[in-house]
N, C-alpha and C positions, 0 to 999 in steps of 0.2 A: 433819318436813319440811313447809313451806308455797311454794305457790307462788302469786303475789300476782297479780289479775287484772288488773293495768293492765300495759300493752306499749307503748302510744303515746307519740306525742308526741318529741321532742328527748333525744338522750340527756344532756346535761348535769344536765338538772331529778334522775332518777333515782343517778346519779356523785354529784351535789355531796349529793344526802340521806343517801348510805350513809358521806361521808368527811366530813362540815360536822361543827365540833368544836364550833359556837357553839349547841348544843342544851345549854338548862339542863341535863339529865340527864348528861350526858357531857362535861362540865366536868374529875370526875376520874376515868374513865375512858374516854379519847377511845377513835375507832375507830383501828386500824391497817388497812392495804392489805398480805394477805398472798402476793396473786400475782395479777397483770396490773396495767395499766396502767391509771390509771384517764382518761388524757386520750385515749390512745390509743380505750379502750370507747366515749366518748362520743363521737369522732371516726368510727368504725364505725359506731354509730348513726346519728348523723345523716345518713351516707352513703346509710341506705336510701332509698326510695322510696317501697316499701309502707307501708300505714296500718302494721301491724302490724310493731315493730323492735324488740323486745326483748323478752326474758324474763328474769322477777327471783322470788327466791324468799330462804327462810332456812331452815337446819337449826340448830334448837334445843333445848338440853340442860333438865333438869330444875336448879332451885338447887343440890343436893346433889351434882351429876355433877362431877368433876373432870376437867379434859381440858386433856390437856398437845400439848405442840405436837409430840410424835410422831404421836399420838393424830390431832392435829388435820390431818398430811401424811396419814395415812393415809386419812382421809375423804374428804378432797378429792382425791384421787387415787383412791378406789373410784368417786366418786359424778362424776367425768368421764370414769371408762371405761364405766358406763352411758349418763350424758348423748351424748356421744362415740363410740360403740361403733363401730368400723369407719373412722373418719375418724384421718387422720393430724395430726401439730401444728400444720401448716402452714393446715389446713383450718377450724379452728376458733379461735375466745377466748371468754375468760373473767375475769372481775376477780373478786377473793374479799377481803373486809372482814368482821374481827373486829369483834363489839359485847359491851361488857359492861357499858354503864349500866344497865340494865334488871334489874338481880341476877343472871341468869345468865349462860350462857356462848352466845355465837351465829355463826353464820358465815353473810353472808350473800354471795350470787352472784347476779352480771349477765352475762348472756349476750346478745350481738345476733343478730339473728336473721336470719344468713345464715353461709352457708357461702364461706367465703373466695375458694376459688380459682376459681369461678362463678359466685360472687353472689348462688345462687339462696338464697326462703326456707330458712331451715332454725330449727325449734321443738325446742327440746331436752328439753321437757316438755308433749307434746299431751296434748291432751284424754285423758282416762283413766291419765295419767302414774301412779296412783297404782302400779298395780297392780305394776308395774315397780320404783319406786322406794323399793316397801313393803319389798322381798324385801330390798333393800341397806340399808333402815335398822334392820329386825330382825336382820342377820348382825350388826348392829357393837352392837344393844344387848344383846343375848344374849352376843357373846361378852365384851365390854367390861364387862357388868354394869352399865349405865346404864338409868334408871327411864324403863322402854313405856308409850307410850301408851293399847294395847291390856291393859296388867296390870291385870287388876278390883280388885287388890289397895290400887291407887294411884286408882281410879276417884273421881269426885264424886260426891254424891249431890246438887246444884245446881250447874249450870255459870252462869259466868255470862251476865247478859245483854248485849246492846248497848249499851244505855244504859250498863250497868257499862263498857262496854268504852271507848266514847265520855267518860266522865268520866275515865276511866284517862288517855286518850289526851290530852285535852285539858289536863288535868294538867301534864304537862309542859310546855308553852306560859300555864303560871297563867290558863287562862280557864277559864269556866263556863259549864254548860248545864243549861237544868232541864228540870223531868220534864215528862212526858206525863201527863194521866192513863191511859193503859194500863200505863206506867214505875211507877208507884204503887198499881196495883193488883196489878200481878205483883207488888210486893215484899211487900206483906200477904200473897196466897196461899204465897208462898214461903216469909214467915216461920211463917205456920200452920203447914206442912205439916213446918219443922223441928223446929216444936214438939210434934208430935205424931209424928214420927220419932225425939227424946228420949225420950218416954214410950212409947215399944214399940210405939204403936200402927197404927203402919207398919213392915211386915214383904216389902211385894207389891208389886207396881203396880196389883193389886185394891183392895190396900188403900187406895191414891191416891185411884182413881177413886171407892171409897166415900166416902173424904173428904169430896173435893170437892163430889160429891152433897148430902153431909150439910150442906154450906154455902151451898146453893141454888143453885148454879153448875150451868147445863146443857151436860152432854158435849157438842159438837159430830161430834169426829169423834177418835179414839185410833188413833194413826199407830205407823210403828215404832221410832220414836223420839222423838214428842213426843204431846200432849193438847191439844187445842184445845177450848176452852171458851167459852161466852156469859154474859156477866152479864145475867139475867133483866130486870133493873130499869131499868137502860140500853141493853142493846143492844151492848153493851161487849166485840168478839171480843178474845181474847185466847189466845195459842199459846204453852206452856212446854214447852222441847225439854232434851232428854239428862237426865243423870244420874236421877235416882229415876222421873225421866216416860218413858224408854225401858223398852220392853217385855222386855229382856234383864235391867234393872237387882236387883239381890242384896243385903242388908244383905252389909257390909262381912266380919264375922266367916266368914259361910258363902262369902264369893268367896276369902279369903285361905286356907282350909284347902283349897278346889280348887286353887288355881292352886301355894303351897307343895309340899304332898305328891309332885308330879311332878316337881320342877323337877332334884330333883340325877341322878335316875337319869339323865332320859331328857336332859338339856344334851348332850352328846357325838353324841345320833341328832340332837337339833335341829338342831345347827350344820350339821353332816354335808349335812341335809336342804335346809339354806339355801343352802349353798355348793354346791349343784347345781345349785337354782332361779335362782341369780344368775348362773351359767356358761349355763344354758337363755336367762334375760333378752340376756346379752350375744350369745350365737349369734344369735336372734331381731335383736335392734336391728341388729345388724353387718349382716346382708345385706342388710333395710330401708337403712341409710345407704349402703352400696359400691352397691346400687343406683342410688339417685335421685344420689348425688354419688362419683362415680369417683373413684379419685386422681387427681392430675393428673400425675407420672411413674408407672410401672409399676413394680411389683416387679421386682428384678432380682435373681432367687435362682436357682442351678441347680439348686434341690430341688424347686421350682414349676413343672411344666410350662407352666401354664397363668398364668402370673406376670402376661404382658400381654393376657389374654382381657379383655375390657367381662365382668362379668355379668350385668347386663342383657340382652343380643341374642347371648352367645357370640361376637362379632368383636373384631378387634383394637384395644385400646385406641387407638393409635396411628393408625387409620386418619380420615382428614379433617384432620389436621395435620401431613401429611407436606411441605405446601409451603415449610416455611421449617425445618423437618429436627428439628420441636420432636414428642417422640412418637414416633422411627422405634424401629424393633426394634433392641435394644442389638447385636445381632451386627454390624447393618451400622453405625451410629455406631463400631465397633471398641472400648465400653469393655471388651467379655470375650469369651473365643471359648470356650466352655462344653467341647467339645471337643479344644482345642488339647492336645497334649503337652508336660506341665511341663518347661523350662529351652531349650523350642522357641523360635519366632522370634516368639511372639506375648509372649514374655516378654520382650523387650529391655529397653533401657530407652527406646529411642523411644516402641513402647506404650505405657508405663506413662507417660509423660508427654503421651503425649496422650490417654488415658484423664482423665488428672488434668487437665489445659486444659478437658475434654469438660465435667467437673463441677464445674469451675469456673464455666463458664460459664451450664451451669446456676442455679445459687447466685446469678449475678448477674442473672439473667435475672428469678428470684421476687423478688429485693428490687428491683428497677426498676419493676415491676409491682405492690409492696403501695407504693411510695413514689407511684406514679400513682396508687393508690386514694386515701390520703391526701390527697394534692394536689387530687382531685376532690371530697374532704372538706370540704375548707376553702375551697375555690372554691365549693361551697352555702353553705356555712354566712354567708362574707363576702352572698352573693348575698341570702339570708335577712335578713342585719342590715340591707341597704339598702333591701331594702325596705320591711321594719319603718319606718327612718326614713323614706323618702318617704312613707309613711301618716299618721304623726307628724305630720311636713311640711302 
């Protein structure tokens, strides 16, 4: 799972990237739109105000993972009751777009960043998101049997660099980019270092660092996952991170006889272990969100005493919206009298039809209310296009 640091900006730019077909790559593999709207998302967007209106990310499988679209309900349905935890449907969106130009398999999600029935911000992936989101995507690769991130067994021993990434990238757009000399000198160090990782002579991250040494290269500084180096001659800093340069890193033989030997007994305690961590995660998020964003009607359960308590402050949900009768305590609206005697007079059929009037009303009351958000939607957005042109102008 990644989640992408841009949020700004208009939500169309972000919508038409994740569904545009006319990407060489995805010519024959377009994306598909597996659940939300995707005009609707960027209509939300754009509705914010704040600098900050969206959050976007991607969960991505290895090439080998096969993942079928059970598979695929089941993810997006775990990984929105964390995102979501404690918020009702009404409260929140989300668009979800399949990609599979790229060789694998991908799902990615946009999220706007507010909370519906308030307005207020609402980040479905803060800062430190990981810790949370780790727990939900080790249950499904454990029990799924799809290839971790974290398996030493699948580890690199060179990850690549930017530049690799940046030619990757630009790749599909047929353009070019050339090196740096620091882009060129990493790739000699790298290629030394796999040549003498072929020949046994790297066994450490000792080993590394003696390398390097031996090649007149001065240590800088050895982090806990990368080696920062000086070329003597030039001046030339240069930082090569992860795989064989992290201080954890293992030839491949000795990481797969650790991580093998445990896996079958103890698979049944792991999951076990996860699936408590991920119920802890949701307890956790749930009160965080019933916090800062109430529902907007009250539970109306006889099992819940406490169905229409704020939890926040212990006071009644309903109280400060009692002038227009939106909010009041369901006894006195008359949908249910929790105490009434079954086949009594609260069972008529008058009650029960104006219990049913009550929630109807309701019903129409939230769609009147998300069709004025809209409408204020596109009243910016129009607003926005003019004055683009009057600048034009």
């Amino acid at each position: 799972m990644k989640v992408f640091s841009h949020g700004t900006g208009d939500g169309d730019r972000p919508v038409r990237y994740l569904i545009r077909e006319d990407v060489p790559s995805r010519k024959e593999h377009p994306p598909k739109v597996l659940r939300g709207d995707p005009k609707l998302t960027a209509e939300l967007i754009n509705s914010i105000e704040r600098r900050w209106k969206f959050t976007s990310g991607v969960l991505a499988w290895h090439p080998d993972d096969d993942v079928n679209e059970v598979q695929e309900r089941d993810v997006m349905d775990a990984f929105e009751r964390v995102a979501f935890a404690g918020l009702d449907a009404d409260q929140r969106h989300i668009l979800w777009v399949r990609h599979r130009h790229a060789g694998h398999h991908e799902l990615h999600f946009l999220i706007p960043r507010m909370e519906l029935s308030s307005g207020k911000d609402f980040n479905a992936c803060p800062p430190g998101w990981q810790k949370d989101f780790a727990v939900f995507r080790d249950l499904f690769n454990w029990r799924e049997g799809w290839a971790r991130p974290d398996d030493p067994t699948r580890a690199r021993d060179f990850l690549p660099d930017k530049a690799d990434l940046l030619h990757a990238q630009t790749a599909h757009w047929n353009r070019e980019i050339k090196s740096s000399n620091r882009d060129e000198a990493k790739v000699i160090i790298t290629e030394l270092l796999k040549n003498r990782l072929a020949q046994g002579d790297i066994k450490s991250r000792e080993d590394v660092l003696r390398n390097l040494r031996e090649e007149g290269l001065h240590i800088s500084r050895a982090g806990k996952d990368y080696i920062g180096m000086i070329v003597p001659e030039s001046g030339l800093k240069i930082r090569l991170k992860g795989g064989i340069f992290a201080e954890t890193w293992k030839p491949k033989e000795q990481s797969f006889e650790e991580e093998v030997r445990p896996v079958k007994q103890e698979l049944p305690k792991r999951l076990a272990s996860l699936e408590e961590e991920l119920e802890r995660v949701l307890e956790k998020r749930k009160r965080i969100n019933r916090k800062r964003y109430p529902a907007r009607w009250p539970e109306q359960t006889e099992n819940r005493k406490d169905s229409i308590i704020h939890e926040r402050n212990r006071t009644p949900a309903y109280r400060g919206a009692e002038k227009d009768g939106i909010g009041e305590p369901a006894e006195r609206q008359g949908l249910f009298q929790p105490s009434a005697p079954a086949g009594g007079s609260d069972a008529s059929p008058e009650r029960r039809s104006g219990r049913t009037a009550e929630l109807l009303r309701r019903c129409w009351e939230a769609v009147r209310e998300l069709t004025e958000l809209i409408a204020q939607a596109e009243r910016r957005k129009r607003e926005r296009e003019e004055d683009s042109f009057r600048m034009r102008m």
